[in-house]
N, C-alpha and C positions, 0 to 999 in steps of 0.2 A: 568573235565570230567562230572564232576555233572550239575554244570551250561549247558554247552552244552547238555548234556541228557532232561534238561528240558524245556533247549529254543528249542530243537527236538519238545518237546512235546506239546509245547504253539503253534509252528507255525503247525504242525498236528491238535490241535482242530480247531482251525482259518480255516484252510484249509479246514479240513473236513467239517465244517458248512458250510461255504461260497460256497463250489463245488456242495454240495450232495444236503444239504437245504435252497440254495440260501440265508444264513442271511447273515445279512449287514456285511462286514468287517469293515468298520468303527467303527462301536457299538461297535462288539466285542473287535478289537483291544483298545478300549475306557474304556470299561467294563468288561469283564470278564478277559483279559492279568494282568491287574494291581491288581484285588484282588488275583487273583490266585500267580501271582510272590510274592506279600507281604505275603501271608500265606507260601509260600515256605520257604520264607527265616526266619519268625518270627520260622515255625517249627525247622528249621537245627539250627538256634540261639538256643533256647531250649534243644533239642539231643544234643550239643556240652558242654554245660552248666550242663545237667547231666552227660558225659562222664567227665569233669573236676573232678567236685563233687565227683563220684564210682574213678577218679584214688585219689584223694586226702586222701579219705575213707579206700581204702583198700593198698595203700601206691605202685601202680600200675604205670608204666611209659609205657605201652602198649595198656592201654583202648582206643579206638577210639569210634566216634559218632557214628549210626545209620543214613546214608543218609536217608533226606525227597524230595520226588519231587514227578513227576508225572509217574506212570509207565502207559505202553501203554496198558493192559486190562484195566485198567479203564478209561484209555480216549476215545477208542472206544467204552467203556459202557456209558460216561456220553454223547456222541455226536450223538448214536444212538441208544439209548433208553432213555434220559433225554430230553438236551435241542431241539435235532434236531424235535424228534417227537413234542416237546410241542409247538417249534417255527409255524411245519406246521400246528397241531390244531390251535392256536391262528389264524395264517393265513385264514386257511379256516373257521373262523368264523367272519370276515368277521375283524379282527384287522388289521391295519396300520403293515408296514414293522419293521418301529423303536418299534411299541405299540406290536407288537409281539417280538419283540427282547428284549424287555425288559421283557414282560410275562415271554418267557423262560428264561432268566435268575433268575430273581425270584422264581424260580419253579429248576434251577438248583442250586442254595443258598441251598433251604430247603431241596434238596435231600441230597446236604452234610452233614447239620447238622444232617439232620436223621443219615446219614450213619455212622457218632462219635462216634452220641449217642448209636447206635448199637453196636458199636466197643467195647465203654465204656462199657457197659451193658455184653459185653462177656469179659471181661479182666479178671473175675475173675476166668473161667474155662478154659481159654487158658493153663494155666499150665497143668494142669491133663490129658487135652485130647493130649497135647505136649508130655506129659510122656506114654502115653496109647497107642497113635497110632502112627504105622512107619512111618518112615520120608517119605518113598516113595511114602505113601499115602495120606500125608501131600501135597505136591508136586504135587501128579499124575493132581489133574485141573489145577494149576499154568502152568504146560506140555501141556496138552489139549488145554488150551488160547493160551501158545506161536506157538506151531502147526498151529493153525486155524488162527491166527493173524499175528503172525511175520512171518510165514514161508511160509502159503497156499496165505493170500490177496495179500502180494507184488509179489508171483512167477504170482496172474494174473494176477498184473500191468507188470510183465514183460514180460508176451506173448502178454499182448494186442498191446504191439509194439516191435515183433520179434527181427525187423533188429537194435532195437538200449539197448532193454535188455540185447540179450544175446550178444550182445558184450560187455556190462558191467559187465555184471555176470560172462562171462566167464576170462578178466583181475581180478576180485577181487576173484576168483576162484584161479586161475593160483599161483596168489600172496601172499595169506593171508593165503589161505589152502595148497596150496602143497608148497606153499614157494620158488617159481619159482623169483629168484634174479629181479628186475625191474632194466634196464638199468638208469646208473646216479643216482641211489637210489633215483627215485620219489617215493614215498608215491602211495601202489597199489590203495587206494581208490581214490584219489584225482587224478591219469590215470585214472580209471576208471570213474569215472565222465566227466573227459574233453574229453575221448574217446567216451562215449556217446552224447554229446553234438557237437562233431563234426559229429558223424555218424549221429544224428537229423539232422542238417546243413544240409549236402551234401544230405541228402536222400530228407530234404524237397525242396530243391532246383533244384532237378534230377527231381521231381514229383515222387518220389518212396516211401512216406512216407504222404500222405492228413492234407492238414494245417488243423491245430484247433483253434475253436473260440476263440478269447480273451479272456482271466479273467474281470471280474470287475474292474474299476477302484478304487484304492487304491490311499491314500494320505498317502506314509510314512511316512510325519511329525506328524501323530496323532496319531505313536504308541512309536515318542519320548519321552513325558510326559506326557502321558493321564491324567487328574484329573476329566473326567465327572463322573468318577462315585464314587468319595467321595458326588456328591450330587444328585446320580441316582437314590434314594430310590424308587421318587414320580411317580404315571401313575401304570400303567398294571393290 
């Protein structure tokens, strides 16, 4: 589930850049996929390594890791307020596609390490204000983000095309929340998907749904083993 949560997340920033701030897929898929998955996994390595350690310690056979990956406030923070804005300044000043995509990555590097070293810098009073202030209000932004993100952008994605949203939303409604049996026990999400995808079909084919431009061409063989960017330092 974890793995999947974060390949969700990897193909969301890709996505986002590439739609919203036209950067190169390539690159990205190049450059930012392969450090970001290796810090993933070197962190969950880590968390798993002290969960060992605390169950061995305290003579525990229930301790579990801490999952590390990417959650979705911070990747629409880092897409649309780090690398995306930094990519279109570089752009508008007058850099190359690649010589800006590399800018903003550089620039989305340092905001990480800033954002550690921030972390780091507050670890030592996270206990006290843990212990002081209610968990509710602990919480209440974490609620605020999922509201405004997970629950208000997608419902625009899915007005902005009626006839093939809400017949998806209304199967994983049906299914998931009131628990409405799925005939042959398909899996509601995965009707829900192929139900969509057929109503696209037939609507774009009826002319009752207006074709969309093409995406960029992508070369999926470049996001099988990328390694430009063990020696992407140079330029920007």
């Amino acid at each position: 589930g974890l793995a999947i949560d974060n390949l969700a997340g990897l193909v969301l920033t890709v996505s986002l850049l590439a739609t919203v701030f036209g950067y190169p897929a390539d690159f990205a898929l190049a450059h930012l996929v392969p450090g970001t998955a290796l810090g993933v996994v070197v962190g969950d390595l880590l968390f798993t390594g002290l969960a060992f350690r605390l169950a061995r310690r305290t003579g525990r056979t229930d301790v579990t890791a801490m999952p590390l990956g990417l959650d979705t406030p911070s990747t629409f923070g880092m897409v649309f307020f780090v690398v995306g804005p930094a990519y279109a300044a570089a752009r508008g000043d007058g850099l190359e596609a690649i010589a800006a995509a590399r800018h903003a990555w550089h620039i989305g590097m340092c905001s990480i390490v800033a954002s550690g070293l921030f972390k780091l810098a507050c670890a030592s009073v996270a206990g006290p204000i843990h212990r002081l202030v209610p968990r509710a209000a602990l919480l209440g932004s974490l609620t605020a983000i999922a509201l405004a993100l997970i629950t208000f952008l997608p419902t625009l994605e899915i007005l902005a095309s009626p006839l093939v949203g809400v017949v998806s939303l209304g199967i994983v409604l049906a299914s998931l929340t009131a628990r409405i049996p799925v005939p042959a026990g398909v899996p509601g999400a995965f009707l829900a998907v192929v139900a969509g995808w057929a109503t696209h079909a037939a609507g774009t084919a009826l002319g009752w749904i207006p074709t969309v431009a093409p995406h960029a061409p992508l070369e999926p063989a470049a996001a099988l083993w990328p390694v430009e960017w063990l020696g992407g330092g140079g330029g920007g």
